[in-house]
C-alpha positions as CSV (number, residue, x, y, z in Angstrom):
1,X,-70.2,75.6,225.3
2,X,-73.2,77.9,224.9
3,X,-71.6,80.4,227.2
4,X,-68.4,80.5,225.2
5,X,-69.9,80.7,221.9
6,X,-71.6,84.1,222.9
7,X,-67.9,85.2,224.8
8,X,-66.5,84.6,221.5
9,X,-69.0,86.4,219.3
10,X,-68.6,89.5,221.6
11,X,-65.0,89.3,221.5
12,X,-65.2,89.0,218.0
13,X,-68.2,91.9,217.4
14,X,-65.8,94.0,220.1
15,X,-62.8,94.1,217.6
16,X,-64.5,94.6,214.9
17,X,-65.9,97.6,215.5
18,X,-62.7,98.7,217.3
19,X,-61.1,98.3,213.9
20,X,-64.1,100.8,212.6
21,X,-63.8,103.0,214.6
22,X,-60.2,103.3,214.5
23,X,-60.3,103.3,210.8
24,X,-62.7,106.4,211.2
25,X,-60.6,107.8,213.3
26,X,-57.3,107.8,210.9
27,X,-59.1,108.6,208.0
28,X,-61.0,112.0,208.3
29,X,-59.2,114.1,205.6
30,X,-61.8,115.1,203.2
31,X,-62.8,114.1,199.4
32,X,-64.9,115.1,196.8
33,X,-66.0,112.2,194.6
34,X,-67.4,112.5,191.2
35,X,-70.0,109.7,189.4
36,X,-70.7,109.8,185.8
37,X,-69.7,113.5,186.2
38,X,-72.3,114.1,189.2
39,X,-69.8,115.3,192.3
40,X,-71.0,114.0,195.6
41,X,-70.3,116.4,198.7
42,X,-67.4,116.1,200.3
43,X,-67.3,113.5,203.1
44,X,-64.2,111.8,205.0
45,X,-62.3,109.2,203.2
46,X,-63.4,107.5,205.5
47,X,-67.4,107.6,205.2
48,X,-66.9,107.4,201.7
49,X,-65.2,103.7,202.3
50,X,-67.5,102.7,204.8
51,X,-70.7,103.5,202.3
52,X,-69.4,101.5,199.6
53,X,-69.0,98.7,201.7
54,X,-72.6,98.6,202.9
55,X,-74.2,99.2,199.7
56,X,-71.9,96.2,198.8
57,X,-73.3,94.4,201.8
58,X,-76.9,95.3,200.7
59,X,-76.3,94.9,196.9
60,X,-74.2,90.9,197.0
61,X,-77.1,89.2,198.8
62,X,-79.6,90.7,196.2
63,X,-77.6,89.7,193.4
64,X,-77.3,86.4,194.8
65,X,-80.7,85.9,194.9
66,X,-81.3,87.0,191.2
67,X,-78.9,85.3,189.5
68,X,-80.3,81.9,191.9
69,X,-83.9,82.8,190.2
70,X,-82.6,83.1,186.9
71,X,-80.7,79.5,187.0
72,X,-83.9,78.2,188.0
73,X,-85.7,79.0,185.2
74,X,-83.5,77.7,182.6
């Protein structure tokens, strides 16, 4: 069970980064974005996409964790 547990978790990790990398791959026209009237140098769709997400990724379990210590005051 052990041994299938890590098979599926590299199957798993295997497609995912498939998907990335394909989704790089299809998405290298570039763009200029613009925030609060600051333009960022232009980067790939696709990098553009991919930074959002992780700042996501890094911002949700922070906020989550704030917004836990602020119930527990109350």
């Amino acid at each position: 069970m052990r041994n299938f547990r890590r098979l599926a978790f590299f199957v798993a990790a295997l497609l995912v980064a498939l998907v990335i990398v394909l989704f790089v791959l299809e998405n290298n026209q570039p763009a200029t974005l613009l925030f609060l009237g600051w333009p960022a140098p232009e980067l790939p769709v696709s990098i553009c996409v991919l930074l959002a997400l992780l700042a996501g990724m890094m911002l949700g379990p922070f906020l989550s964790w704030f917004m836990g210590k602020s119930r527990l005051l109350k």
